[in-house]
C-alpha positions in Angstrom: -38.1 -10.3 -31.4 -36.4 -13.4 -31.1 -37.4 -16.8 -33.0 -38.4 -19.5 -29.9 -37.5 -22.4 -32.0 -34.5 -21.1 -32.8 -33.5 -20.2 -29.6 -34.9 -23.2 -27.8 -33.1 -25.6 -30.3 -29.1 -23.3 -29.8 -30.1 -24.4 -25.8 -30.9 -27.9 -26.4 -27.8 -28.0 -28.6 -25.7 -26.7 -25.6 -26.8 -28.6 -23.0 -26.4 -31.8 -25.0 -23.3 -30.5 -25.1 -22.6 -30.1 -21.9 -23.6 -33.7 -20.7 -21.8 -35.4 -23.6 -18.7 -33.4 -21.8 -19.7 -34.8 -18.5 -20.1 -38.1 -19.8 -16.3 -38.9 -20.5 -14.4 -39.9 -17.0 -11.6 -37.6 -16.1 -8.2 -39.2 -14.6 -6.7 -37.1 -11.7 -3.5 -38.1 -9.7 -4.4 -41.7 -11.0 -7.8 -41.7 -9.6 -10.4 -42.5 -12.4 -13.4 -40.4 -11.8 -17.1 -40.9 -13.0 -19.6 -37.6 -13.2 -22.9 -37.3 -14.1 -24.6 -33.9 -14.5 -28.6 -32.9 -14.7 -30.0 -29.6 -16.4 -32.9 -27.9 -15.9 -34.0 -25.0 -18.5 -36.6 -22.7 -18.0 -37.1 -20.3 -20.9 -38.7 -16.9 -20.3 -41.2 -15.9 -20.4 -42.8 -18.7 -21.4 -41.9 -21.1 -18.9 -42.7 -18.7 -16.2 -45.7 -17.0 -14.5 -43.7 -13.5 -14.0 -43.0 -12.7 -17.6 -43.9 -9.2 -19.0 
């Protein structure tokens, strides 16, 4: 069995991550380009209806 917090906090810490990653604008063939990115995280089973 798995710790929730544990594992819920590792997948807030990547997807922070992630959209610090986004964050910073890229440069391509002199073109300055601004992302943004949106995650959504479901964790099973407890986020869902069709756990075991």
């Amino acid at each position: 069995m798995t710790n929730t917090n544990t594992d819920t906090y590792e997948i807030d810490t990547v997807a922070k991550n992630l959209i610090e990653q986004f964050e910073m604008a890229f440069m391509i063939q002199r073109h300055h380009l601004i992302t943004s990115v949106s995650i959504g995280i479901a964790v099973s089973p407890r986020d869902g209806i069709d756990g075991p």
